[in-house]
DOTORNU-137875 format. One line per field, with one value per residue (C-alpha): residue number from 0; z, y, x. Coordinates in steps of 0.02 Angstrom, whole numbers, plus 50000, padded with zeros to 5 digits. Layout:
N
resi: c(NUM; ...)
z: c(Z; ...)
y: c(Y; ...)
x: c(X; ...)
This chain:
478
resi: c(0; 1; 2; 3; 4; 5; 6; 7; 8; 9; 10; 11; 12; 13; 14; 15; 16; 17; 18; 19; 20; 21; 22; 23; 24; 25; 26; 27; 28; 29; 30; 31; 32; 33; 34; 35; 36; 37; 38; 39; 40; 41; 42; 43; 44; 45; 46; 47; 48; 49; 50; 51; 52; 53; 54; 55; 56; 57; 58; 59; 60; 61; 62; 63; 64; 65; 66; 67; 68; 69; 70; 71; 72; 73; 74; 75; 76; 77; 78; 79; 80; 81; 82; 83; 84; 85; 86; 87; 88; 89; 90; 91; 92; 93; 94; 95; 96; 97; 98; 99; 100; 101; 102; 103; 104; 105; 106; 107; 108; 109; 110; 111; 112; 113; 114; 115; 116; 117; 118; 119; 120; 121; 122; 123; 124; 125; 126; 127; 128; 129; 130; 131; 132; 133; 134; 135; 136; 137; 138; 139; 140; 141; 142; 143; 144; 145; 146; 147; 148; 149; 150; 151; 152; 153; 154; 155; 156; 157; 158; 159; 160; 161; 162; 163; 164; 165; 166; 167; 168; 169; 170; 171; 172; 173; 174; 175; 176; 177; 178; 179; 180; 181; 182; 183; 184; 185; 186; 187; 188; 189; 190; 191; 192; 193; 194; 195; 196; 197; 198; 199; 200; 201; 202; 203; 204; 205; 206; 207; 208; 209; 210; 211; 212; 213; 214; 215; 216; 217; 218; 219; 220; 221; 222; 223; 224; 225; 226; 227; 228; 229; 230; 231; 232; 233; 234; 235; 236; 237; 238; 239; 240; 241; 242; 243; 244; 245; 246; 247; 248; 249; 250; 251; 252; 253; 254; 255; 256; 257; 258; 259; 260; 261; 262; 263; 264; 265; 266; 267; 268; 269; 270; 271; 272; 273; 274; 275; 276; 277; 278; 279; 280; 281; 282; 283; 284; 285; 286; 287; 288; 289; 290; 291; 292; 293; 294; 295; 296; 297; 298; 299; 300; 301; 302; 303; 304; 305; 306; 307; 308; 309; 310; 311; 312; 313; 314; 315; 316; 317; 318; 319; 320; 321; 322; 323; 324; 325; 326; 327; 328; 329; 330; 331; 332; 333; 334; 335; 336; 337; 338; 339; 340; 341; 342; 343; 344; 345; 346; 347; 348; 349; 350; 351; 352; 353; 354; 355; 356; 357; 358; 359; 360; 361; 362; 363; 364; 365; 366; 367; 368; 369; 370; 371; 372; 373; 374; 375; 376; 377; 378; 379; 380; 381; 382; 383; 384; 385; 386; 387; 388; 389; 390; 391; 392; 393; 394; 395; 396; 397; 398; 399; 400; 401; 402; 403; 404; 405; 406; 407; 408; 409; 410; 411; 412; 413; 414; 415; 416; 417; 418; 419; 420; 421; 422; 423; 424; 425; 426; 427; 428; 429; 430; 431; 432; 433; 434; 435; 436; 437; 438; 439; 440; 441; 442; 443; 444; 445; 446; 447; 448; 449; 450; 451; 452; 453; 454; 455; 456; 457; 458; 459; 460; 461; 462; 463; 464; 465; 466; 467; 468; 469; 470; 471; 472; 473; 474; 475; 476; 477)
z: c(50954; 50795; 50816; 50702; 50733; 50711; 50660; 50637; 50620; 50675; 50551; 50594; 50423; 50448; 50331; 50237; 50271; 50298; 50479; 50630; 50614; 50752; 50751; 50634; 50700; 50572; 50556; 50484; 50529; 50624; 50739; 50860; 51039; 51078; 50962; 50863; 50986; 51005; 51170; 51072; 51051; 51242; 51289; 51376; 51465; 51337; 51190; 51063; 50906; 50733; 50621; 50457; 50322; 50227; 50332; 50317; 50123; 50135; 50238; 50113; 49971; 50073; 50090; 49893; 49849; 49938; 49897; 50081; 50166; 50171; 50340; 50276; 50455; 50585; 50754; 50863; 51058; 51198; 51227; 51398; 51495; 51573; 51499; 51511; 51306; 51319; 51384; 51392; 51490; 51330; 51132; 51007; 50912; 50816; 50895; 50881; 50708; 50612; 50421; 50348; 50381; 50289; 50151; 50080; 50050; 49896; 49940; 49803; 49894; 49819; 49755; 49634; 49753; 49815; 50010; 50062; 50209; 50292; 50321; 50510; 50518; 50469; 50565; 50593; 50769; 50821; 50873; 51060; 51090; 51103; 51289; 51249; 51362; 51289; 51318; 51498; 51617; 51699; 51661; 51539; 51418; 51310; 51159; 51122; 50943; 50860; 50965; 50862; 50697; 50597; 50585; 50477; 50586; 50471; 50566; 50482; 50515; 50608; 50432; 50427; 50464; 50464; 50461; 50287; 50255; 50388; 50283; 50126; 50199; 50257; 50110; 50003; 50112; 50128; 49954; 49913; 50034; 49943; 49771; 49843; 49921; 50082; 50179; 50134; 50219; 50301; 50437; 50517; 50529; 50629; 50467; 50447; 50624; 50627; 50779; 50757; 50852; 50871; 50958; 50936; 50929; 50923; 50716; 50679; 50864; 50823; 50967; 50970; 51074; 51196; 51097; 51121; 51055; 50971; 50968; 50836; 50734; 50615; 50472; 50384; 50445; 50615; 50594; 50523; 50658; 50808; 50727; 50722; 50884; 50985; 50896; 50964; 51130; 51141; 51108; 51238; 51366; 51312; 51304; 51456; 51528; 51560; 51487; 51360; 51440; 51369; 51363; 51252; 51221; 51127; 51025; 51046; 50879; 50953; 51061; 50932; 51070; 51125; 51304; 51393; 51420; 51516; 51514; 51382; 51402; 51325; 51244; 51393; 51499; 51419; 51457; 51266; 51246; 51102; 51106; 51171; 51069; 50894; 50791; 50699; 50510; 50407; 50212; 50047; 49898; 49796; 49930; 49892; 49716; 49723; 49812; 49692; 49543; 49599; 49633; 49525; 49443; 49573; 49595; 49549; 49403; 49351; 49363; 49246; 49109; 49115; 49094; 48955; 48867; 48878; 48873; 49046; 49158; 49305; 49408; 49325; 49347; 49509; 49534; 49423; 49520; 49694; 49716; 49619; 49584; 49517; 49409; 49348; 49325; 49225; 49112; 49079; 49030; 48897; 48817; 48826; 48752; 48638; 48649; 48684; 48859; 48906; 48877; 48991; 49134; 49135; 49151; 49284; 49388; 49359; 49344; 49406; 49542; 49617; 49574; 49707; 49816; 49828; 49866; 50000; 49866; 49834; 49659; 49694; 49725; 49576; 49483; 49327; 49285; 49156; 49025; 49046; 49053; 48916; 48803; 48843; 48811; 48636; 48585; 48653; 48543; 48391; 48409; 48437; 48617; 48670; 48831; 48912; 48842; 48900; 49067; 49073; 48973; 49122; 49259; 49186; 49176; 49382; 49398; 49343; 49152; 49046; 48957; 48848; 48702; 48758; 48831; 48670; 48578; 48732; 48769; 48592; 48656; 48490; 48438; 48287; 48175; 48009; 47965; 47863; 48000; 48117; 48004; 47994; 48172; 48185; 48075; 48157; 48324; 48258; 48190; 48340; 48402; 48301; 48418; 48490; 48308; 48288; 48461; 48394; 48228; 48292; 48390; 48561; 48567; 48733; 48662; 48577; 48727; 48722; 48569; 48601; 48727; 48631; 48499; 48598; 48685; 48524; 48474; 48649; 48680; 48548; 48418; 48403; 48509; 48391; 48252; 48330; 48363; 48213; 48114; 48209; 48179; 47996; 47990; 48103; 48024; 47846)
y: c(51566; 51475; 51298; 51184; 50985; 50871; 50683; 50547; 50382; 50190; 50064; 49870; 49746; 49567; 49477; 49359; 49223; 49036; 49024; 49130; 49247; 49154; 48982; 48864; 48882; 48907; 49106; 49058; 49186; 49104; 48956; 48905; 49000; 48934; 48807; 48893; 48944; 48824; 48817; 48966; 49077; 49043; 49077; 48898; 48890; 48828; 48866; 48929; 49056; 49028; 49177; 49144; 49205; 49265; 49392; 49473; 49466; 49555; 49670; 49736; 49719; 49829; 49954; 49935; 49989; 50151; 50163; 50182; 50134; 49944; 49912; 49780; 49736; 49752; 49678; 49615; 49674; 49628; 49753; 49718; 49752; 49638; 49615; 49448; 49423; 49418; 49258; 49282; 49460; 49541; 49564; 49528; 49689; 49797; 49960; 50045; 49944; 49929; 49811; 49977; 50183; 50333; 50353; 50450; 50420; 50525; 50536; 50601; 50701; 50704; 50857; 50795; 50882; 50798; 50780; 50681; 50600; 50544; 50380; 50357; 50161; 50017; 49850; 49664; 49621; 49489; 49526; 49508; 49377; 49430; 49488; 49431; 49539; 49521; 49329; 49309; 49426; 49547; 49413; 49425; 49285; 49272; 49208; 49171; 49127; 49286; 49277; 49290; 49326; 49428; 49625; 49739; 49910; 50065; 50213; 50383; 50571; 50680; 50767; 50770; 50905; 50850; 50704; 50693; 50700; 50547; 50443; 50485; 50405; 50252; 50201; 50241; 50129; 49992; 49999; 49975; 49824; 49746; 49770; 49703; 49535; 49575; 49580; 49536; 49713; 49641; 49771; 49687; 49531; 49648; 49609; 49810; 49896; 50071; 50197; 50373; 50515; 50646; 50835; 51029; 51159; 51368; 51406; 51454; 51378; 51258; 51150; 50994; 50993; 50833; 50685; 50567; 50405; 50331; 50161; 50007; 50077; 49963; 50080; 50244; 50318; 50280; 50343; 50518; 50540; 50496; 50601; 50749; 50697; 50707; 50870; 50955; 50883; 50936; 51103; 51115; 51056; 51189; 51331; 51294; 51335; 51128; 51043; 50883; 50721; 50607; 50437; 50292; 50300; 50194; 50261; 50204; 50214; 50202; 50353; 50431; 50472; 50438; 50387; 50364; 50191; 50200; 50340; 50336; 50251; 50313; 50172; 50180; 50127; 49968; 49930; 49871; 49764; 49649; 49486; 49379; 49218; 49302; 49341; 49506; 49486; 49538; 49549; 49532; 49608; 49455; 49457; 49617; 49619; 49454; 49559; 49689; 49602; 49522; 49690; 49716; 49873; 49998; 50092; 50239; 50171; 50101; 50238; 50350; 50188; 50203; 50391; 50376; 50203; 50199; 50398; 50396; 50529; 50556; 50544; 50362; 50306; 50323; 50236; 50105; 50067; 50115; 49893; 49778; 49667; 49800; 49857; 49681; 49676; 49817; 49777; 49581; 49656; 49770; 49649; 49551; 49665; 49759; 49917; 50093; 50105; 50254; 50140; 50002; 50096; 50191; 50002; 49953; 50099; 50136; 49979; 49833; 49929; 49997; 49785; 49718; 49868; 49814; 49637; 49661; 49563; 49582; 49555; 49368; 49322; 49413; 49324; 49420; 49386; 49523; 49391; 49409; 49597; 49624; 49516; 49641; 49783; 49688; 49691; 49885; 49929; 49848; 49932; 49755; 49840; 50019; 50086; 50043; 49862; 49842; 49872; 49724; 49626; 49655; 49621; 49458; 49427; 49462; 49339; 49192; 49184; 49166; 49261; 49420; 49348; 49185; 49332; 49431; 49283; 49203; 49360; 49427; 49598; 49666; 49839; 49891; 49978; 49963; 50146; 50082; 50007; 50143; 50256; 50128; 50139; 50352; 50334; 50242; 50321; 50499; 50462; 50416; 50595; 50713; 50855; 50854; 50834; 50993; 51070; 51039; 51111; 51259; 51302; 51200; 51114; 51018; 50928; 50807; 50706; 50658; 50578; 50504; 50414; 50355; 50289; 50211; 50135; 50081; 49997; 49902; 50001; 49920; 50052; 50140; 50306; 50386; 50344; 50365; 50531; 50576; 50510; 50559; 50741; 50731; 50668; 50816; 50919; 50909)
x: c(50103; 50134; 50173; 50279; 50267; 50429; 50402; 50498; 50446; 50511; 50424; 50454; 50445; 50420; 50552; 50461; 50582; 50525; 50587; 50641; 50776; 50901; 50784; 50698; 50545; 50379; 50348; 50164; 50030; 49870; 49949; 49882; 49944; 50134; 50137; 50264; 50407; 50564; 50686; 50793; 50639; 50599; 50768; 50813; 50959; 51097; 50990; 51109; 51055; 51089; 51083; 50955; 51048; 50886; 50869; 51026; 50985; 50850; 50907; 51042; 50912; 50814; 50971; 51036; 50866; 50876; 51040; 51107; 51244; 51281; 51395; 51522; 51523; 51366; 51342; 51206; 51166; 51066; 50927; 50871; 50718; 50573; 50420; 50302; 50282; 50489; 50552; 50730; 50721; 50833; 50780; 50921; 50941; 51081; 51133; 51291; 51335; 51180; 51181; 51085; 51136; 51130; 51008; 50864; 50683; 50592; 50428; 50298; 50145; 49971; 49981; 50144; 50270; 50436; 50479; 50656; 50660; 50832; 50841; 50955; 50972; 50874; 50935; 50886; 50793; 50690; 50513; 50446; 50299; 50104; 50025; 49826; 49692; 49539; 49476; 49561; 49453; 49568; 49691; 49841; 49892; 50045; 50040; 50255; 50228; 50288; 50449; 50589; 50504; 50636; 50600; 50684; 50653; 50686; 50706; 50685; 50762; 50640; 50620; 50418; 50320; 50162; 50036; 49994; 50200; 50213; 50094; 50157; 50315; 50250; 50143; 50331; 50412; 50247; 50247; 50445; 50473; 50303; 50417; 50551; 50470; 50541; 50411; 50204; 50134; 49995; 49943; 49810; 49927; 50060; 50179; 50207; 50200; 50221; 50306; 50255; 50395; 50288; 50331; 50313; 50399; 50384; 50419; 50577; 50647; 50801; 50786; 50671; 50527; 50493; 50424; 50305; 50293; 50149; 50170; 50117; 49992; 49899; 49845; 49880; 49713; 49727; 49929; 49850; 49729; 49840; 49981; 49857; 49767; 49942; 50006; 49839; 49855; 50054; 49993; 49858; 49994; 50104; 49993; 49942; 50102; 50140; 50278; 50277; 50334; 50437; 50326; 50273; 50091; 49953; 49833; 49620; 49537; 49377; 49403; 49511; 49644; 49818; 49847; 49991; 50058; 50248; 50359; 50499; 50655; 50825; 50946; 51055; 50903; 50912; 51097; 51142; 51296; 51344; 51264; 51426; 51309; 51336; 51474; 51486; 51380; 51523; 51487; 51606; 51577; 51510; 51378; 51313; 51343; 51245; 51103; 51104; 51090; 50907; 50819; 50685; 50620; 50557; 50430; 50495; 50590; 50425; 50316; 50437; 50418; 50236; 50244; 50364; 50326; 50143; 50091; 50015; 49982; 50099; 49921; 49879; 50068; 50061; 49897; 49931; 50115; 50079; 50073; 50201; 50041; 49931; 50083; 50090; 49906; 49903; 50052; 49975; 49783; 49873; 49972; 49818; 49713; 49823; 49740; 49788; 49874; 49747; 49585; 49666; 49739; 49552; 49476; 49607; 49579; 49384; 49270; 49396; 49478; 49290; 49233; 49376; 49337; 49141; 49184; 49337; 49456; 49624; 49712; 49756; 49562; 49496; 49373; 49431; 49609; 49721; 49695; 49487; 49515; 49626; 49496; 49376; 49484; 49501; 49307; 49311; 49455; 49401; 49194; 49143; 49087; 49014; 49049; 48884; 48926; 49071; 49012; 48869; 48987; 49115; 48989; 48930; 49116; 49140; 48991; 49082; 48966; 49149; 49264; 49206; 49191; 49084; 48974; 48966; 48909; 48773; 48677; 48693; 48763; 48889; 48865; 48769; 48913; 48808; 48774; 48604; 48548; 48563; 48498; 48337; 48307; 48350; 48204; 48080; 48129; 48087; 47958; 47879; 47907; 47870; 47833; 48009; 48080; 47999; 48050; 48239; 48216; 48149; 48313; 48277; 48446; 48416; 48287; 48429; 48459; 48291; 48284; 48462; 48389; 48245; 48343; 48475; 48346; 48249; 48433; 48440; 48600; 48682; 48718; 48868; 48850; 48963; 48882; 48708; 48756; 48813; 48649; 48545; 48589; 48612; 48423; 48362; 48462; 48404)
């Protein structure tokens, strides 16, 4: 039997706002354990909530930029159930009324092809506190800090049909809330949490099959390879004449494996009523027009400009704009540099990117800023700089020896362009091979890069390969 897979996916956004979303309590990653959780986050009799207004900006920047639905009027609920990292025995949530509903996602696939994905709902909560297992010997500790941190949790169709699909989805929507400031990304940090709906069904069957749910992974890779480890074990279960249950399960990188973790609860399980401590959110206009006119250019919007203002490839577009900061990079070093778009996007994507790969840096610890790279670009443009060049003077620059120029000018590194004085050391080169001068003339053509070679490397790797080239086989030549 041919199987097709159903996904849908929950992703939780930390708001990057200053304070909690119903407290002011510090949202600051790397506290100290419960240093950072007021009498509101631990649900103290009489504690009252305030709603942080930040949030519920974000929130509709969030849905303007999709172009969804903005709900003039949204509500918060109790969700209730026990669990020890959740002090007040409910999470404040939106259910029936969410601030966000009804919009698409276009999500561009490696191979240049366009998937939508529906987007249901995406609505303010407040996070749950930490359980800690590993320091406390068959203990349990909880850590209360995160309790209350604002979430944004954007809640998608089941419109994805396979892993690769899920993932492109996530990195669209990792990547837009980056754009939009609204929240920093940082997986490891738990800032961008990610719920994967996962079930099977026989092709061509309407029905849904029974989901699972894969609960907060960290990363894309480990999302692909629990997606594709629970669609393989669904269809085991079903093959072998079992049925799929209905459960919340965690997925073990180092076994590679979901397990199961508690069986899955529907909403009504958790008895959701409005909170009776909040007042409706109800927006005007000026609000949202307010909203609307700070968005910034997205990424799609973006990506077209590069295509169609700088000549790039849809392929280097999409590199070059797949983070606001790299986008930004990339725009800076060319103005910088005032070259040819094509020669700086290659530089930003080849030899800078594979640099902050190699050291485990991100754009903001760089030791080469866009000004430093578009000098660079400069002395390439202008023949000041061959390739090979370029490339030591670009390594000295990651060491910390200066800009390019100040290199240029210490290690004495500018290409030869003087045709004379190419043609003076063609001549002395050759003439230290004669056999293999010979060996060309007599019609063996691979014997060329030979005495490249030896004259680039009589030139230092100074001379203009170009022009070296081109000399070079006008002297053997004639």
């Amino acid at each position: 039997m041919q199987w097709e897979t159903v996904i849908g996916l929950e992703i939780h956004a930390q708001l990057a706002t200053k304070s909690k979303i119903f407290s002011g309590t510090s949202t600051a990653f790397g506290a100290e354990p419960n240093t950072q959780a007021n009498v509101v986050d631990l649900g103290l009799p009489g504690a009252l909530p305030v709603l942080n207004a930040e949030a519920v900006r974000l929130a509709v920047k969030f849905g303007l930029a999709l172009d969804a639905k903005i709900n003039r009027r949204s509500i918060f609920a109790r969700k209730n159930y026990f669990y020890p990292d959740l002090p007040k025995g409910y999470q404040i949530s939106q259910m029936d009324l969410p601030i966000v509903a009804q919009g698409e996602v276009h999500v561009v696939m490696d191979d240049g092809t366009q998937k939508t994905v529906g987007l249901t709902r995406a609505h303010l909560e407040e996070d749950a506190g930490k359980s800690l297992h590993e320091d406390f010997h068959g203990l349990t500790g909880i850590d209360l800090n995160r309790a209350g941190t604002p979430l944004l949790e954007i809640v998608s169709e089941p419109d994805m049909r396979s892993a690769k699909e899920a993932v492109a989805y996530a990195k669209t929507i990792h990547s837009l809330v980056r754009y939009l400031g609204m929240c920093d990304g940082n997986m490891q940090e738990g800032s961008f949490r990610v719920d994967a709906n996962v079930s099977v069904r026989p092709k061509g069957q309407v029905e849904f099959g029974t989901r699972a749910e894969v609960k907060n992974v960290n990363s894309f890779r480990f999302l692909e390879r629990a997606i594709n480890f629970e669609v393989e074990r669904q269809i085991d279960v079903l093959e072998s004449g079992r049925k799929v249950v209905q459960e919340t399960r965690l997925y073990d990188p180092d076994r590679d494996e979901t397990r199961s973790m508690r069986s899955k609860e529907e909403a009504h399980d958790y008895r959701y009523f409005p909170d009776p401590d909040l007042l409706p959110v109800v927006l005007d206009e000026a609000f949202i027009e307010s909203v609307r006119m700070g968005l910034p250019e997205l990424p799609q919007a973006k990506k077209q400009r590069f295509i169609e203002q700088f000549g790039l490839s849809a392929y280097d577009a999409n590199f070059l704009t797949s983070e606001r900061e790299l986008a930004d990079f990339f725009e800076s070093t060319l103005k910088a540099g005032g070259c040819e778009a094509k020669l700086c996007a290659n530089w930003v994507m080849g030899d800078f990117s594979a640099a902050l790969n190699k050291a485990g840096l991100d754009l903001a610890h760089s030791p080469v800023n866009a000004e430093m790279l578009g000098g660079l670009m400069k002395r390439i443009a202008d023949n000041t700089l061959s390739g090979k060049l370029a490339k030591d003077v670009f390594e000295a620059m990651w060491a910390g020896e200066g800009d390019a120029d100040a290199i240029i000018e210490k290690k004495g590194l500018k290409q030869i362009t003087d045709e004379g004085a190419i043609a003076a050391i063609v001549d002395e080169a050759l003439a230290q091979f004669p056999e293999q001068v010979a060996e060309f003339r007599s019609g063996k053509d691979k014997v060329f890069g030979f005495l490249v070679g030896q004259v680039m490397k009589a030139a230092k790797g100074k001379a203009n390969p170009a022009q070296l080239n081109a000399v070079l086989k006008q002297r053997l030549e004639s």
